[in-house]
N, C-alpha and C positions, 0 to 999 in steps of 0.2 A: 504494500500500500504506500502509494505517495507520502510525502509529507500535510501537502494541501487536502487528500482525503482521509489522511487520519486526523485532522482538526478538524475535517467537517464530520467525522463519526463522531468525535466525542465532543460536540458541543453539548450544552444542557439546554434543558428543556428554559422556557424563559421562565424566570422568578416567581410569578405570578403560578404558575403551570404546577411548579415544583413546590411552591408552600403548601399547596392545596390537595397534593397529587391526586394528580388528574385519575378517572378512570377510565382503567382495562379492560373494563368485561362490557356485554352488550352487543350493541350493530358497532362500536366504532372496532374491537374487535374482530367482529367477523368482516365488516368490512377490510382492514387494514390484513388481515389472512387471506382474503379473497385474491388482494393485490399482490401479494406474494407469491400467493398461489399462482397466479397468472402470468407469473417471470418477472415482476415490478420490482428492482434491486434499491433503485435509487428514487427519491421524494425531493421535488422542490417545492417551497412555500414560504410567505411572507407569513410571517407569525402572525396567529391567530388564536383565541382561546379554544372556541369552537372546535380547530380542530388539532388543540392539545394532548386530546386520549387518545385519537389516532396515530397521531405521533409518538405518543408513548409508547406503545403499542409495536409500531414499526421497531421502535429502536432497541424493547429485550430483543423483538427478532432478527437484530445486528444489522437493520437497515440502514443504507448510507442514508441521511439526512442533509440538503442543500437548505440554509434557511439564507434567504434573499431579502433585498431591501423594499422589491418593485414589485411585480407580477410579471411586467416584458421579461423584465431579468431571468424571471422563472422559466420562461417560453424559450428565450433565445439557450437557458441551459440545457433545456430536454431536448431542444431539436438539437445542439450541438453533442448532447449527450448518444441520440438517436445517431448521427450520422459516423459516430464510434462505434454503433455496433450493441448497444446498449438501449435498455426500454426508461426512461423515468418519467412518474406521474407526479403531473401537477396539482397539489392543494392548491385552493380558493377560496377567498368569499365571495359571492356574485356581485357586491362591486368592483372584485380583481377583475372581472372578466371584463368590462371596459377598457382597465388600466392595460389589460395582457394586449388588449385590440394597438396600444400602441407601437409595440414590437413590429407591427407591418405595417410600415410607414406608406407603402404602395404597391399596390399587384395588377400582375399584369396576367391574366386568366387566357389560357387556348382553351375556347369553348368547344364543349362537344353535345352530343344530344341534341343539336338543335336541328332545324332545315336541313333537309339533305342527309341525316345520319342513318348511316347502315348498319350499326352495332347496337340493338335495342337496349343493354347491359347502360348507353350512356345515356337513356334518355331521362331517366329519375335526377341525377343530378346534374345534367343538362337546364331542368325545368326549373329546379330547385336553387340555383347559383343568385339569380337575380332576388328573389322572396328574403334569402337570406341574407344575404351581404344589406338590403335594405334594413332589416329587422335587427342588425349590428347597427344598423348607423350608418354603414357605407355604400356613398356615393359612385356607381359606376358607368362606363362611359363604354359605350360598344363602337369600336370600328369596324367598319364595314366594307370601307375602299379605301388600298392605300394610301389615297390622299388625306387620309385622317388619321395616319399613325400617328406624323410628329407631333403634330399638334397636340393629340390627346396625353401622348406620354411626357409630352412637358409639361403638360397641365397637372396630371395628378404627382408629378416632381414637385413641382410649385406648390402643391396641396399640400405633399408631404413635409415641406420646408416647412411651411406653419401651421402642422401640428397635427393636419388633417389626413384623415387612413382614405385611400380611395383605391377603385379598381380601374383596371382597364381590361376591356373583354374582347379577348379578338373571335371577331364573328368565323364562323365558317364559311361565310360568302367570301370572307378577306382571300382565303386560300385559292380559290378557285378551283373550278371543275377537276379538275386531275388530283391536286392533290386531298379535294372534300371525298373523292372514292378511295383513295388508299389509304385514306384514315390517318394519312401526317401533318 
């Protein structure tokens, strides 16, 4: 074990957490088993009472523990934890899950599912892309003819500059005939 991840196994629980000891038993238990059971080695989370027992929990089971200052923070660790090869679940409170939306400051989406799709498998989240990204709060912009690449993608740059999470959805018309059949 690293240096850096043997101080983040043995942090303690926060103060609060620890005067009261939290409890073990119940759903935060079997939840926190569930997760384990499921290959989940590693937890990031911005401290929370709430999910204190969980935590507890996690950590007789010699679960690494990540505790963060942010929510993005939390996001940007699991997917760089992810892309190591590694599974880590993110704790929350559901107003993290605003704050986590900062971490993607802009996206730029290859849509599928939509006009012209031959692969039925993409049409559910084809449909569902626009409903939700609205239902986050974010703003998205569909190109449709190259002449509206640059434009849009400086636009949601500039978005992201201040502050704002936006998409940009390249259509499957963008592609054109040849390559909306071969699916690239």
């Amino acid at each position: 074990m690293d240096q850096d991840a043997a101080e983040i196994a043995t942090r303690e629980l926060p103060a609060a957490a620890a005067a009261t000891g939290p409890l073990v038993s119940g759903w935060e238990t079997d939840l926190a088993d569930a997760l384990v059971r499921s290959g989940c080695t590693t937890f990031a989370l911005v401290p929370d009472k709430r999910l204190d027992p969980i935590v507890a929990r996690l950590r007789t089971r010699g679960m690494l523990i990540r505790s963060l200052a942010q929510e993005e923070e939390c996001v940007a660790y699991a997917a760089g934890h992810m892309m190591a090869g590694g599974l880590t679940t993110v704790l929350m409170q559901s107003s993290g899950l605003g704050n986590a939306l900062n971490a993607i400051a802009s996206l730029v989406i290859s849509m599928r599912g939509t006009i012209g799709e031959r692969n039925p498998a993409q049409v559910p989240m084809g449909r569902a892309t626009v409903p939700i990204l609205t239902a986050l709060g974010i703003q998205a912009f569909t190109a449709r003819d190259p002449a509206q690449v640059e434009t849009i993608a400086s636009g949601i740059v500039a978005m992201a500059q201040a502050g704002v999470t936006s998409a940009m959805l390249l259509d499957q018309e963008l592609a054109g005939p040849a390559r909306r059949e071969s699916g690239r």
